[in-house]
N, C-alpha and C positions, 0 to 999 in steps of 0.2 A: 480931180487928179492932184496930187502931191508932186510939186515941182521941187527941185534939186537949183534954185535959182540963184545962188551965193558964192557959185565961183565967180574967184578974179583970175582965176590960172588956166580955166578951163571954158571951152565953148561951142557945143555944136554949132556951124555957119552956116551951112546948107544941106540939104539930101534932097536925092534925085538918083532915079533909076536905081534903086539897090543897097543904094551908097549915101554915106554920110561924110559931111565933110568936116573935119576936126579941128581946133587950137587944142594942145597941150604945149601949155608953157608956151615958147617962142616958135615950138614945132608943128607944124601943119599934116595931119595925117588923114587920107581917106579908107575908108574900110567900109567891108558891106554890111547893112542892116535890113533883116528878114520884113522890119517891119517898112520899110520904105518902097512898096509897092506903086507908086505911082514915078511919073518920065517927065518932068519939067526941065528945061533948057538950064542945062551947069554954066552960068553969064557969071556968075563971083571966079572973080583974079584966084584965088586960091588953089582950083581944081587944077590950076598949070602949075601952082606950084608949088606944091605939096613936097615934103619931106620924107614921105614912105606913103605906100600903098600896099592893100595886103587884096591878092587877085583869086578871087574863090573861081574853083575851079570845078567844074559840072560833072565830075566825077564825085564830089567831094574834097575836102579840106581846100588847099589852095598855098600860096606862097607871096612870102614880101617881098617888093620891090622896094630900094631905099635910092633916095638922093638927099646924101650930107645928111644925113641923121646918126648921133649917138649911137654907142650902143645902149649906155644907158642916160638918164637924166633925172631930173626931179619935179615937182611940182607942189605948189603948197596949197592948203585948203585949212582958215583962219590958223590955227595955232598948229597943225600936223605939214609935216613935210613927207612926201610920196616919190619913193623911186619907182620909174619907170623903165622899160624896155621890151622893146616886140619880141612876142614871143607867138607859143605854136596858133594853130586856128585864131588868127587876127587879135589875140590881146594884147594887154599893155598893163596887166598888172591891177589895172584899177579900174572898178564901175564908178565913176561920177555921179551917176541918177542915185546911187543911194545915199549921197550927201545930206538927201532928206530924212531920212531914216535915221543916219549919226546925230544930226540937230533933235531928231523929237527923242531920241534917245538921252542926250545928252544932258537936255532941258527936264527931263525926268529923273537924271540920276540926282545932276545940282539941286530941285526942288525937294527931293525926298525927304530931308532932315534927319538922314541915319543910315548907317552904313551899307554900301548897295553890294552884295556880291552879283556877280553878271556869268553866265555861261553863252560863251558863244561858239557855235557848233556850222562844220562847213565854213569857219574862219575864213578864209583865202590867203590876200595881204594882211588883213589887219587893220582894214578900215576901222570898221564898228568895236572891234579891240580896243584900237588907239583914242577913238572919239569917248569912248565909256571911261578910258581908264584918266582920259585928261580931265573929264568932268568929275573925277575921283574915287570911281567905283575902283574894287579889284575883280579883275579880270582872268576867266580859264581861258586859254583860246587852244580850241582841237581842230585841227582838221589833218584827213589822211594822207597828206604828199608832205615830207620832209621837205622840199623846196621851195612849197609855199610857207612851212612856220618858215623857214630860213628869212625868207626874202621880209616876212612879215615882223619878225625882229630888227632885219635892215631898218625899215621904217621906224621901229618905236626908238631907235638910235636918233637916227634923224630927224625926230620927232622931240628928243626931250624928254624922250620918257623910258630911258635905258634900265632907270630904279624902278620905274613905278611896281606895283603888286600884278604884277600880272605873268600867271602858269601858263608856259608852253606846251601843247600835248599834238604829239603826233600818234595819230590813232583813229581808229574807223568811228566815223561818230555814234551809232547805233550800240557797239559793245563799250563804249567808255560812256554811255548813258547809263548802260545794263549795268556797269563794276560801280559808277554812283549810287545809283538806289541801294546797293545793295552795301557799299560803305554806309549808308547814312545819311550822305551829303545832300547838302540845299543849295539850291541860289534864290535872289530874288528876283532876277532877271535872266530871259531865256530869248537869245537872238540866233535865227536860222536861216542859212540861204543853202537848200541844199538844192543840188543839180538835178537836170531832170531824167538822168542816166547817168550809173556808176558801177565801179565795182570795188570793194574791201579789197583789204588786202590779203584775206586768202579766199579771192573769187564771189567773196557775196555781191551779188546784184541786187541793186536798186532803183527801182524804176517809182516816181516820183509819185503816179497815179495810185498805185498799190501799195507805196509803202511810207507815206508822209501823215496819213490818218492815225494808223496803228504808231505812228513816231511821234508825235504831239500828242495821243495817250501816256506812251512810258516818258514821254518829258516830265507830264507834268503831274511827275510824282516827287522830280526832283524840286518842286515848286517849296518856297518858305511859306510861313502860315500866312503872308501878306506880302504876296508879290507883288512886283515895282508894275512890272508889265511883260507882255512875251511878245517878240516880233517875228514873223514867218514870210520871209522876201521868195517870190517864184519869177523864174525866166520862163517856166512852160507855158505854152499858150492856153490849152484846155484848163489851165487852173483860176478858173475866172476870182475877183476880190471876192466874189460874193459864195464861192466854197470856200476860200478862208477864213471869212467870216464864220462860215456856219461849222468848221471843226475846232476852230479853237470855243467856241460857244458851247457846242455840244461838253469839249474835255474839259471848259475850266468855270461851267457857270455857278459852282458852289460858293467860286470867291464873289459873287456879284460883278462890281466894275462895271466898265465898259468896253463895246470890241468894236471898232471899224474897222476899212478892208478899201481900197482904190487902187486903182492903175496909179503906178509911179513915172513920171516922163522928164524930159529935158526941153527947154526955150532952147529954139532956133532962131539963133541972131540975125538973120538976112532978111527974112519974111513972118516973123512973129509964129507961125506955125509951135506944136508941140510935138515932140518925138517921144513916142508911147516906149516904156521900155521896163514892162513887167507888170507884176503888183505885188503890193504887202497886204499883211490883216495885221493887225495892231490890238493887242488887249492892254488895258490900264485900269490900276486900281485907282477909284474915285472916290 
């Protein structure tokens, strides 16, 4: 597994029964987590006294609870600084577990020895944006909710990186794939965390199972003649590492390289325990 092991800002402490108990920054958050399937006694001080709680509700969605929390705040991770604030179905703006993913990204663009362009598609905040664009690639970041690029520029302010080269697109990521191939355009790097249900914005659906294979086809025509590497991050359960393996293998085996695929998780500070939270497939050229 691929641990996210390098915050100083950030910490899962405990889970139990559902529920995962949080550090961000000085703020204590609980919220629920699918994968936290087992009931051991909540004994850490923290579960009293938490700063928000978001209460899922057996109908679906649910609601937060606050005590003295911000609305918003920040947190830093090495050289990016990250705004926060609760928002709908239990987020906060930021996945932490892919802190793994920004480092082997990062460490690939710094090693390259030549100009990296990066498309990142399903953007969100601007995690993998900001990690790519600080190790000095230039950066497209699309994703289709005008409030995420927003909030996702927030970031590259507070980050330091207001100048850097990096294209804002608000746009459904499938047709601003489609109007690339068809400009011409290349990157050398292709990072994706697409959802596992969606809709366009005029109604196209996307359901992750049916429509993630046929999308890492027409990616990777937007591929350079020597791509850096392609990253493809999934929340869905049924997406085991080892079908990500075998699509990006199947779409891109003409470059050679090579492709691995694991579960991605986070260290739980109270009982050494990992918290399983997804997986990536990774291609790199070697």
């Amino acid at each position: 597994m691929w641990l996210a092991k390098n915050w100083k800002d950030y910490e899962v402490i405990d889970c139990s029964g559902g529920e995962k108990l949080e550090r961000w920054g000085e703020y204590i958050l609980v919220r629920p987590d699918p994968q936290v399937i087992w009931n051991t006694p909540k004994s850490h001080r923290g579960w009293k006294r938490k700063n928000g709680h978001y209460h899922r509700s057996k109908k679906g969605g649910g609601e937060w609870e606050f005590f003295d929390l911000p609305e918003q705040w920040s947190i830093q991770y090495k050289s990016l600084t990250f705004q926060l604030k609760p928002f709908s179905f239990k987020h906060t703006g930021l996945f932490p577990e892919q802190a793994v993913n920004w480092d082997w990204c990062a460490e690939k663009i710094k090693n390259a020895g030549r100009p990296i362009k990066v498309l990142n598609l399903f953007a969100y905040t601007g995690g993998a944006t900001l990690s790519a664009a600080a190790a000095g690639a230039s950066v497209t970041h699309v994703d289709a909710s005008k409030g995420m690029v927003t909030w996702a520029k927030e970031n590259a302010v507070s980050s330091g990186l207001k100048d850097a080269p990096i294209r804002w697109i608000v746009d459904d990521c499938v047709k601003f794939v489609e109007r690339e191939i068809r400009r011409g355009n290349h990157y050398d790097a292709i990072i994706m965390d697409p959802p596992s249900y969606g809709r366009g914005p005029k109604g196209e659906i996307w359901k992750i199972e049916e429509s993630i294979h046929p999308f890492i086809k027409l990616c990777s025509q937007l591929l350079s003649d020597e791509p850096l590497f392609v990253l493809i991050n999934s929340y869905t359960t049924g997406l085991q590492p080892a079908v990500m393996a075998y699509m990006l293998g199947t779409e891109l085996k003409k470059y050679g390289g090579k492709i691995t695929a694991d579960e991605i998780g986070l260290p739980v500070s109270s009982n050494g325990l990992v918290l399983p939270c997804g997986a990536s497939g990774r291609f790199e050229l070697v």
